[in-house]
BASESE-140004 format. One record per residue (C-alpha): y, x, z. Coordinates in Angstrom, 3 decimals. Example, Ala and Ser with C-alpha at 12.3 -4.5 7.8 and 13.67 -1.06 7.14 Angstrom:
// BASESE-140004
((-4.500, 12.300, 7.800))
((-1.060, 13.670, 7.140))
***
This chain:
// BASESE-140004
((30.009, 26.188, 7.570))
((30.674, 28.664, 4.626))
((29.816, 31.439, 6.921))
((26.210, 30.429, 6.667))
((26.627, 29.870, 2.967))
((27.907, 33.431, 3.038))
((24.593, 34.537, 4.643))
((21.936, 31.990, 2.457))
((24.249, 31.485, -0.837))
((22.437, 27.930, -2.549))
((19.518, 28.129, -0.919))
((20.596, 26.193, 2.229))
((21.861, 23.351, -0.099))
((18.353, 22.794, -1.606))
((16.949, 22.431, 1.726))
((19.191, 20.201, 2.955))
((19.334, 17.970, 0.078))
((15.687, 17.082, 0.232))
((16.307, 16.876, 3.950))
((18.684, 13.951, 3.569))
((15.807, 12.416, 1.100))
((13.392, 12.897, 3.239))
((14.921, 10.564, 6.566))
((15.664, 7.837, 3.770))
((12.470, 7.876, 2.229))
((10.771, 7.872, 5.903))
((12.846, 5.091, 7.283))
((11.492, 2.928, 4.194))
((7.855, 4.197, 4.208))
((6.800, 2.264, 7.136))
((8.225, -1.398, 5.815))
((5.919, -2.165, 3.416))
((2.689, -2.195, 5.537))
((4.992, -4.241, 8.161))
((2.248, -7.085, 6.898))
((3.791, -9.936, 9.544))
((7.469, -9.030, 8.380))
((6.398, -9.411, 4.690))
((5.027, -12.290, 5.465))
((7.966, -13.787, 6.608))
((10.433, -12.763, 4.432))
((8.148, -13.955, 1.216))
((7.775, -17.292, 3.124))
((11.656, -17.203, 4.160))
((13.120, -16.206, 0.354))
((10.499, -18.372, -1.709))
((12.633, -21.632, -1.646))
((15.324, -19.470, -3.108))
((14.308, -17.182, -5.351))
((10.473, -16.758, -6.707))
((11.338, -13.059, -8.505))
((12.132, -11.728, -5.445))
((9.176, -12.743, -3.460))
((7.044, -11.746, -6.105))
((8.648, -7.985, -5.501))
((7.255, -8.224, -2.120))
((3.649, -8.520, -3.416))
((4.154, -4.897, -4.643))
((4.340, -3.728, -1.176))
((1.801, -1.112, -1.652))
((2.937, 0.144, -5.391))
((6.035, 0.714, -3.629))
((4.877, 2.779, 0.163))
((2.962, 4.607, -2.505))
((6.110, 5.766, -4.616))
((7.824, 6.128, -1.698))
((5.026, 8.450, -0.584))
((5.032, 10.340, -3.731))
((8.703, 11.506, -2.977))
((8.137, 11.981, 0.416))
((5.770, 14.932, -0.634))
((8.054, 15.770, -3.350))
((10.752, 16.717, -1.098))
((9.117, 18.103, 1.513))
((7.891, 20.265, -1.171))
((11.439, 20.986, -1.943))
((12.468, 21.541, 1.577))
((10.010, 24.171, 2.332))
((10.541, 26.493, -0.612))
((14.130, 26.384, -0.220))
((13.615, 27.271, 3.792))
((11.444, 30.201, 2.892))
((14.292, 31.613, 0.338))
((16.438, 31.081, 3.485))
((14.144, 32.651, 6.064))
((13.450, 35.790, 3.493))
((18.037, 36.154, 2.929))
((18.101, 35.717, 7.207))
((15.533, 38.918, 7.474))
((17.056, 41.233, 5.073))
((20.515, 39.907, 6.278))
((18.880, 41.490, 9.845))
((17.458, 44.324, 8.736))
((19.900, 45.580, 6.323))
((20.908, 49.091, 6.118))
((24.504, 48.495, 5.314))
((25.848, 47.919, 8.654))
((29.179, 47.120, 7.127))
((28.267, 44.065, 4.788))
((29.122, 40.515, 6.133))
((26.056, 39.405, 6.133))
((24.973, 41.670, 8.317))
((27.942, 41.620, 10.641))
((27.133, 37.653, 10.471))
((23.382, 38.438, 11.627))
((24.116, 40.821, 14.558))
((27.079, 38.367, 16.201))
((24.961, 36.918, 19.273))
((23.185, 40.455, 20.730))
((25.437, 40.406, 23.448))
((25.173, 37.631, 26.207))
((26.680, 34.522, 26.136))
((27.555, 35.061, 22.624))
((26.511, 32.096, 19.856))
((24.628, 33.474, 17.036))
((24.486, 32.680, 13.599))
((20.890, 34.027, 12.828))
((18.362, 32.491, 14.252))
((15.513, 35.021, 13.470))
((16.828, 37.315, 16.170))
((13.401, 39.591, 15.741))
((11.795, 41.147, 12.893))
((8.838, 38.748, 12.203))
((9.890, 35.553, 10.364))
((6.201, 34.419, 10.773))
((6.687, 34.760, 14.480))
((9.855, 32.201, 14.323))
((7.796, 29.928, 12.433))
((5.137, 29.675, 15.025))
((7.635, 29.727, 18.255))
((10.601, 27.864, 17.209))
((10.614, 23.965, 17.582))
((11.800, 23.858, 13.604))
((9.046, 26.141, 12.438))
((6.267, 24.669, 14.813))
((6.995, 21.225, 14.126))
((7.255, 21.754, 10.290))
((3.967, 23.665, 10.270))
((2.354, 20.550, 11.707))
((4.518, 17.511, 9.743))
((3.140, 19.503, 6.837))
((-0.482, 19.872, 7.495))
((-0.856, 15.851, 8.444))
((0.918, 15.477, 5.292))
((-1.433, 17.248, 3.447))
((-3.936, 15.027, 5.045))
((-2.875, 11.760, 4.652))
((-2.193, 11.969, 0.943))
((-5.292, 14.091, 0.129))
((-7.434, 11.180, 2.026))
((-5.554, 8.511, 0.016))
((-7.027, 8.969, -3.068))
((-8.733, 6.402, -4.627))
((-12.531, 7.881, -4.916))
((-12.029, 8.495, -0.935))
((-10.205, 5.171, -0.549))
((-13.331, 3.484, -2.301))
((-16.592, 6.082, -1.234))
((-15.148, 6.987, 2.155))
((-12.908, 4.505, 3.207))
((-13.117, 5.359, 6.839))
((-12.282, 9.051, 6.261))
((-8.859, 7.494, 4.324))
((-8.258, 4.880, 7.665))
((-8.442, 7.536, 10.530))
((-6.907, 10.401, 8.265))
((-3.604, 7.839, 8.027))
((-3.054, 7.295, 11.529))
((-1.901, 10.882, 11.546))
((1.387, 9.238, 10.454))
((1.939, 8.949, 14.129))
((1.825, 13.055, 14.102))
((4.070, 12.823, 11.407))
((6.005, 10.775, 12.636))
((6.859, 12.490, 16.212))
((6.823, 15.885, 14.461))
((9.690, 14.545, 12.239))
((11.819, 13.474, 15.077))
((11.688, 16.968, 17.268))
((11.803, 18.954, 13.892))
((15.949, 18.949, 14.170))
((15.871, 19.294, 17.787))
((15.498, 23.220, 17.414))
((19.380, 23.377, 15.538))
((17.561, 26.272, 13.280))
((20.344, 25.901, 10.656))
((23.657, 26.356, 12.398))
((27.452, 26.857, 11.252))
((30.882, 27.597, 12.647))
((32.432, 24.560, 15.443))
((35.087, 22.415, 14.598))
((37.306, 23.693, 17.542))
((36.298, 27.720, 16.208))
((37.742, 26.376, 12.807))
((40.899, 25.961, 14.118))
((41.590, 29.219, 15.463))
((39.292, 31.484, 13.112))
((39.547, 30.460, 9.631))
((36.821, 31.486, 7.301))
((39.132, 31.049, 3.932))
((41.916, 33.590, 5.330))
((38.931, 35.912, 7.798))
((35.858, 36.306, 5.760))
((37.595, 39.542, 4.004))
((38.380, 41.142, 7.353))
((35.561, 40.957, 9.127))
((35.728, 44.412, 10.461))
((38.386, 43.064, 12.229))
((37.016, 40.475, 13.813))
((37.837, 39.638, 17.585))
((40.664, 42.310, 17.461))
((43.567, 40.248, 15.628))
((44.840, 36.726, 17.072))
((44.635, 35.249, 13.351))
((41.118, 36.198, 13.200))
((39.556, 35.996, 16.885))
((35.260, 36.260, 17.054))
((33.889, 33.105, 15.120))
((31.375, 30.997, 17.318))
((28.327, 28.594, 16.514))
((26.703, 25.795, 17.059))
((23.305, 24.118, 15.828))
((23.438, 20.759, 13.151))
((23.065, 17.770, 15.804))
((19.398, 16.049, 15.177))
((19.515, 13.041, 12.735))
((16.343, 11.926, 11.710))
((15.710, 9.627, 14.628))
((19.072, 7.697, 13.614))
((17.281, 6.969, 10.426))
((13.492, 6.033, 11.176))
((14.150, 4.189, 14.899))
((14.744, 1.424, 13.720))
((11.527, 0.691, 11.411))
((9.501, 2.934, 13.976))
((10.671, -0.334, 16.724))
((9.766, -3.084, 13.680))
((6.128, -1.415, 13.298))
((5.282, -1.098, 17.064))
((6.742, -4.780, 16.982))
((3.563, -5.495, 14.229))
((1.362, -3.639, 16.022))
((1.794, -5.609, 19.159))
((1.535, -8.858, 16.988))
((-1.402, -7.876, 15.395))
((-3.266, -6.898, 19.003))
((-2.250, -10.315, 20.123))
((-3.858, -12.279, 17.311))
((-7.169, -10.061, 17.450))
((-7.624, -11.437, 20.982))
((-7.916, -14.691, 19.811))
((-11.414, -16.050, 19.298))
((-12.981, -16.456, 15.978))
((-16.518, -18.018, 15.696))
((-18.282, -17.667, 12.902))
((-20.091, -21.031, 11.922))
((-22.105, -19.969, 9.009))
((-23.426, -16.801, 7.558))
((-24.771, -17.243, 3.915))
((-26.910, -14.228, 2.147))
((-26.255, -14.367, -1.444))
((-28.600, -12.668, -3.951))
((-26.375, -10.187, -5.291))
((-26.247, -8.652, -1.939))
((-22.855, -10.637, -1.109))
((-22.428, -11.689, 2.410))
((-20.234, -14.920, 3.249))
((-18.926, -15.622, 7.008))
((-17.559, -19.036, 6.872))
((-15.190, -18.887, 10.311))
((-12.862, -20.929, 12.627))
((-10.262, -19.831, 14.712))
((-7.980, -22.053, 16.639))
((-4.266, -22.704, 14.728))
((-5.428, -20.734, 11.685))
((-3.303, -21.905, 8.985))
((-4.006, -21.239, 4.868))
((-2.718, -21.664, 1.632))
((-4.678, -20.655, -1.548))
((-5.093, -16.845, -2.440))
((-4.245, -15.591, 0.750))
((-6.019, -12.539, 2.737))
((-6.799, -11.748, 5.897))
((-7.665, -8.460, 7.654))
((-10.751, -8.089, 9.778))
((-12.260, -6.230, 12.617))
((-16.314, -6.317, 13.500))
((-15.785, -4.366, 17.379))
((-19.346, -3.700, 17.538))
((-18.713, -1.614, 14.198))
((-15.535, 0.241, 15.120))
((-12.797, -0.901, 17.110))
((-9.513, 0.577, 14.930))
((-11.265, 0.011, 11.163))
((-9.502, -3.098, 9.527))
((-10.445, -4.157, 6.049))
((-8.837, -6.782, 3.567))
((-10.710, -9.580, 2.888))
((-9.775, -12.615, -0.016))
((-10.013, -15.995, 1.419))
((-12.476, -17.892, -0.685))
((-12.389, -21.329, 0.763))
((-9.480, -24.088, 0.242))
((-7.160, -25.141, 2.588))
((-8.375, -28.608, 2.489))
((-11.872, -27.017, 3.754))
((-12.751, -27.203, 7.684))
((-13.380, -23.469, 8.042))
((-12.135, -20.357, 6.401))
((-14.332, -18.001, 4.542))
((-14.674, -14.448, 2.745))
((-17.081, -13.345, 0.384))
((-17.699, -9.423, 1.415))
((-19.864, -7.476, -1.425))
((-21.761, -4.481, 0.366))
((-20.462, -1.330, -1.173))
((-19.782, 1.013, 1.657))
((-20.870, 2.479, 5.432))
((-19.207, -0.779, 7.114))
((-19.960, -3.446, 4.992))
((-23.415, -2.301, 5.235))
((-22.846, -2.482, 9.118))
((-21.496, -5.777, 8.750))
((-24.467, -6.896, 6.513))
((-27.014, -5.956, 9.257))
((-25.001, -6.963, 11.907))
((-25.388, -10.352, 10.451))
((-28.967, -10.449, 9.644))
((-29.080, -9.215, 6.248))
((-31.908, -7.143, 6.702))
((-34.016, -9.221, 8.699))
((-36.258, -12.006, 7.552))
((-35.642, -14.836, 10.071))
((-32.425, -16.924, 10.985))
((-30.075, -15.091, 13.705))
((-28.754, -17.446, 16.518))
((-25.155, -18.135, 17.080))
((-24.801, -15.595, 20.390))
((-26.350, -12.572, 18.536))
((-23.763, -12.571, 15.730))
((-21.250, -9.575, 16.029))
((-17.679, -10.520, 17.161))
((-14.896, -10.770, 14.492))
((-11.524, -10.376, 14.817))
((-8.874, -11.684, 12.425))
((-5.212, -11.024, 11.791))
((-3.588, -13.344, 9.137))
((-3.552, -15.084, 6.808))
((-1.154, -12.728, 4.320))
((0.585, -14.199, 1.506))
((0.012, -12.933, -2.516))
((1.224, -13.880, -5.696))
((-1.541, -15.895, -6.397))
((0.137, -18.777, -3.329))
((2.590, -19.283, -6.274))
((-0.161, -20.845, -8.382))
((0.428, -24.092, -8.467))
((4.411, -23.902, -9.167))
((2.925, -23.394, -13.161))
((1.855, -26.001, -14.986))
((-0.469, -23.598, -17.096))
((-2.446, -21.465, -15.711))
((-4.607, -18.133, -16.546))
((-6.656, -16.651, -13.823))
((-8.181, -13.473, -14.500))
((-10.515, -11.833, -12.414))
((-12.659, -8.905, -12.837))
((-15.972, -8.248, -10.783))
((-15.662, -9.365, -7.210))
((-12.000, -9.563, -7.594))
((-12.258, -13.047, -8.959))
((-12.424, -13.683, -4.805))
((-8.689, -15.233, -5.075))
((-9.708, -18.003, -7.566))
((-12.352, -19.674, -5.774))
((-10.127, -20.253, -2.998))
((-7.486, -21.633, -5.970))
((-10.490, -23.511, -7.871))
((-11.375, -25.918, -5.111))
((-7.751, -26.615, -3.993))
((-7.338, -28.012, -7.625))
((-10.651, -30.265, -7.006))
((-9.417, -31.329, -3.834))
((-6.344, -32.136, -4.856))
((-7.575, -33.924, -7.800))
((-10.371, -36.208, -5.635))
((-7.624, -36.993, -3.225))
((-5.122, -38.320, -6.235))
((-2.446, -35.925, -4.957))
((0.724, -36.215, -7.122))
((2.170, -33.221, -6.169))
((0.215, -31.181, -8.325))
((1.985, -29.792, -10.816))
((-0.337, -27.391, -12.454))
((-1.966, -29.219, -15.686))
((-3.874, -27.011, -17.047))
((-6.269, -23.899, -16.003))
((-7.503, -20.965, -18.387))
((-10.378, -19.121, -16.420))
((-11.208, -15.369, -17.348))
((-14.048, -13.810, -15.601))
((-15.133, -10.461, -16.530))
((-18.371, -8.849, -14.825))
((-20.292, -6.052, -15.329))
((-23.567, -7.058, -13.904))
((-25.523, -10.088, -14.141))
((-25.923, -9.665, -10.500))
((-22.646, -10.307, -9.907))
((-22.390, -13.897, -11.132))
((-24.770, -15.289, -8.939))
((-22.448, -16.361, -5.646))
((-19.574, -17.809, -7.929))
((-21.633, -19.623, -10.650))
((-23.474, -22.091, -8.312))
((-19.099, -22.941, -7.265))
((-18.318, -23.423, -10.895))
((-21.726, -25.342, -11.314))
((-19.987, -27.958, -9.223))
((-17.325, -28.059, -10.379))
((-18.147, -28.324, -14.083))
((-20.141, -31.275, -12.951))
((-18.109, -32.986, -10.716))
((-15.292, -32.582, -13.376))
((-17.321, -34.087, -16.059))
((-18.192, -37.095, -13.469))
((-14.344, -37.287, -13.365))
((-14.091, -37.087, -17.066))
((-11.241, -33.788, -16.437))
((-13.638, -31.615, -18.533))
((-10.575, -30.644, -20.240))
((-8.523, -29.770, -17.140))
((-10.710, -26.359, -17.093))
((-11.462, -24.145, -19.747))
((-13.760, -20.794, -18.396))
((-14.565, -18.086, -19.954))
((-17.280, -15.838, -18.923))
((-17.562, -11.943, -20.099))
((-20.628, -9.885, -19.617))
((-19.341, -6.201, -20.387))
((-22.452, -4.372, -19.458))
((-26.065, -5.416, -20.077))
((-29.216, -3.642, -20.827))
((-31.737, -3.848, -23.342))
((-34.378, -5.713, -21.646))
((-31.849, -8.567, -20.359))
((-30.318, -9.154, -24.339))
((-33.974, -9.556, -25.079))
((-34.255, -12.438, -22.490))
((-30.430, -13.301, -23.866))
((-31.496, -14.086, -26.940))
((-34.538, -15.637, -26.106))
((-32.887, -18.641, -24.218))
((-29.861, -18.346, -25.907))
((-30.019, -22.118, -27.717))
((-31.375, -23.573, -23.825))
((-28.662, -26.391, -23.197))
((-27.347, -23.851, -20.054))
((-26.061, -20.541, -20.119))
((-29.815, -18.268, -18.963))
((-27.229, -16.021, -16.520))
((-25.263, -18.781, -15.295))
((-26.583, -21.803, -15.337))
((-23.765, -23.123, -17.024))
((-22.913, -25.219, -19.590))
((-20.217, -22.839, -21.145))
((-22.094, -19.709, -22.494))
((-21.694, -16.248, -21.219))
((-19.629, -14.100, -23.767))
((-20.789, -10.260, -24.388))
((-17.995, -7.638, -24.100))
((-14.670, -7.841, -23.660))
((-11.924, -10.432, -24.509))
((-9.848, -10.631, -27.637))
((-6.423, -10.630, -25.871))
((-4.090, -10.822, -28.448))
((-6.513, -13.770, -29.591))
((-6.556, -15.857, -26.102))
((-2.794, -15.242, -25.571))
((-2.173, -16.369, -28.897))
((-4.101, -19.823, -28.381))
((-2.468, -20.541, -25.188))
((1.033, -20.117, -26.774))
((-0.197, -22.510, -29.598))
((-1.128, -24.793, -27.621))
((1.305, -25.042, -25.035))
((4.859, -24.134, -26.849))
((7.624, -23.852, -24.432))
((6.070, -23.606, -21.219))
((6.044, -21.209, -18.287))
((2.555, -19.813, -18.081))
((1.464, -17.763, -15.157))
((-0.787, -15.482, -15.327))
((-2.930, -14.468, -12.223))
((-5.225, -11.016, -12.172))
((-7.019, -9.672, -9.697))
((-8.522, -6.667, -11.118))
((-8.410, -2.745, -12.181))
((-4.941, -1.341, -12.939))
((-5.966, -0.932, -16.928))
((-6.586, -4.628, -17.607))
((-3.178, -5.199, -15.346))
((-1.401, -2.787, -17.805))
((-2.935, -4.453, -21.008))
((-2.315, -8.107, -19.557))
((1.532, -7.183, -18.404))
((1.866, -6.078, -22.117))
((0.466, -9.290, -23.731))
((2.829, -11.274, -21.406))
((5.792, -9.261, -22.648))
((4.927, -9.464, -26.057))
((3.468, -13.367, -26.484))
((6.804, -14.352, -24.443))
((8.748, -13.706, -27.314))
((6.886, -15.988, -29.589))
((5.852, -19.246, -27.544))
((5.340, -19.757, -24.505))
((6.493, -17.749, -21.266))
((4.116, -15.405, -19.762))
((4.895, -14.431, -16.213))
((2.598, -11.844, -15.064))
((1.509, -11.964, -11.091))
((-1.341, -9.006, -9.634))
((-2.846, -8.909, -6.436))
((-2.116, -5.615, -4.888))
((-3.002, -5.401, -1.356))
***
């Protein structure tokens, strides 16, 4: 090999550095959206260690890192190949006919003679564009370019479909990445050549090349392919998912009751035959009738004690909007059961939030519609309560909820409603304490605020516990827990925006060493 070192100096070592990168980093790039395999392994390595499975819930943080160097060293990889396609030209086209470089460059013009080279013309764009290396890099590239460009989160959110087809170029990627060696672009002396034709004891007499025994003409070969060794393997575990996930959209769902809420929230309460939940799960679902390849992540809002599974779906976007008038949103009279759309479901998933009940304080903290994962966890608790189960451990529950519309309370209030007055009925008032946070409001509505603001219910929920205006006191609420329950492992639940995660991970680091034990959990799917 230090021929072609001779010919490309350290240029060849920073592309093949990244190169070696780049097949780890693809073999692991595919595992965390291998939802089904998650699944299992946070099911199988719960009973042993709860850290561990709580890793797995950062599935996404971590395809995304692993994205991030993915580009990196492609980035890499590509500058260091055009340094090394720039040395192979002038190596071809130099003047001094005597240099070694050159000699190097011109072995293979006869026939049947290996060549060291590969740009055996004068137009290194032309070898990009009709080798298998430079073809195939050209287009690994460009869907590369693609699928992280699309993954940004104001196209994730605004365009979401653009992001979901966009993705599936992985599959270009993919195939591209496999034939990309196939070419042996970057080639170096044999093993059996090595034997006979030294380079330590022949590089200083080339000009003699062919024409001594100790120094007889040096011959190539091309790098075997090696990036399918590395990314078979998960490439066979996601068509494996894939197949898994066809199979359980084929099974029938029915949808037994569609509710419109008021703040333009739709609920499908469902059944499908061996479905299976435990609280805070998600599922992924597929309308047919709206596309037949767009899944979407939806929280499961009802219990596992319920009859039915349901998801509340707020109406941001071009296929929730679908969805909405698919289901008679938009019409004034009632739908019959035959002329709702078709749903497909693949799940349930597990999340942090399943690990709920191993605390025996709890803080749930939700933000918007991402307080989705509590109801589900809200009326396990009552139904395990009302049934006297004695396996609950979990004895106390600290409820944030932070909106930014009044809207937005509508669908959940009328569940804590009943609760709050079942619980009183119960006498557990003091099982639940909720907080409510209004951190947006306009003039008109702290008019009306005011006005009703000594009414024995809250005027924007109903409740008995008033609304709060702004935003929490953290250092104050993390403090009072602490106080109040020295010594014990409090979890702490959030579904919400990556700033309140980063403020609440920091309050759980610092309270822990003063109190109680904060152990922060996120949704992140």
């Amino acid at each position: 090999m230090s021929h072609i070192i001779v010919d490309l100096t350290h240029a060849l070592s920073w592309a093949r550095a990244p190169a070696a990168c780049l097949n780890f980093n693809c073999m692991l790039i595919l595992l965390p959206v291998c939802r089904n395999l998650l699944s299992f392994l946070r099911g199988s390595i719960q009973c042993c260690s709860r850290t561990a499975a709580r890793q797995l819930d950062r599935n996404i943080t971590f395809h995304k890192l692993v994205a991030y160097m993915i580009a990196f060293h492609t980035a890499v990889h590509i500058i260091a190949h055009l340094f090394n396609f720039e040395r192979f030209m002038d190596a071809q086209l130099e003047a001094n006919t005597s240099s070694l470089t050159h000699v190097l460059s011109v072995i293979g013009n006869k026939e049947n003679e290996s060549f060291l080279n590969p740009i055996r013309s004068n137009g290194t764009t032309i070898v990009m564009f009709t080798t298998v290396a430079g073809l195939t890099g050209v287009v690994i590239t460009l869907a590369l370019i693609l699928i992280i460009t699309s993954s940004m989160e104001v196209i994730r959110r605004s365009y979401f479909e653009v992001f979901w087809f966009t993705h599936h170029l992985f599959i270009v990627f993919f195939i591209g990445l496999v034939l990309h060696g196939i070419g042996r672009i970057v080639r170096g002396q044999t093993f059996a050549n090595l034997k006979l034709h030294k380079p330590l004891t022949c590089h200083s007499r080339y000009e003699e090349w062919g024409r001594i025994t100790e120094c007889p003409e040096p011959e190539f070969a091309g790098n075997p392919p090696m990036t399918w060794k590395w990314v078979v393997g998960p490439m066979v575990l996601y068509l494996c998912e894939r197949i898994v996930r066809f199979y359980r959209s084929q099974q029938k769902v029915v949808i037994t009751k569609v509710v419109m809420h008021p703040s333009k929230t739709l609920e499908l309460q469902m059944k499908k035959k061996g479905f299976k939940m435990e609280v805070g799960q998600y599922i992924f679902m597929q309308c047919p009738s709206i596309s037949q390849l767009e899944w979407h992540p939806f929280t499961l809002t009802s219990a596992p004690e319920e009859g039915h599974f349901s998801v509340h779906i707020r109406i941001v976007g071009d296929w929730t909007q679908a969805l909405y008038s698919a289901c008679g949103g938009d019409k004034t009279e009632g739908q019959e059961a035959w002329e709702l759309p078709r749903m497909a479901v693949d799940g349930p998933f597990g999340t942090a939030s399943e690990d709920v009940f191993r605390y025996e304080v709890v803080m749930l903290v939700g933000a918007g519609i991402g307080v989705t994962p509590f109801a589900s966890i809200l009326k396990s608790v009552w139904y395990k309560h009302v049934q006297q189960n004695t396996n609950v451990f979990t004895k106390k529950i600290y409820f944030y909820w932070l909106c930014p519309e009044t809207e937005a309370f509508e669908w959940f209030a009328d569940l804590l409603q009943s609760l709050e007055r079942q619980m009183t009925e119960k006498n557990m008032s003091d099982f639940l304490s909720y907080n409510i946070y209004l951190t947006r409001w306009k003039d008109t509505e702290a008019a009306h605020f005011r006005v009703h603001h000594e009414a024995e219910n809250d005027p924007i929920t109903g409740l008995k516990q008033k609304t709060l205006y702004g935003k929490p006191n953290w250092d104050s609420e993390f403090n009072t827990i602490a106080t109040s329950h020295p010594g014990c492992k409090v979890g702490v639940f959030l579904c919400g925006p990556p700033l309140l995660a980063k403020a609440l991970e920091k309050q759980c680091l610092t309270q822990s060493q003063a109190g109680a034990e904060f152990i922060f959990n996120k949704e992140n799917f």
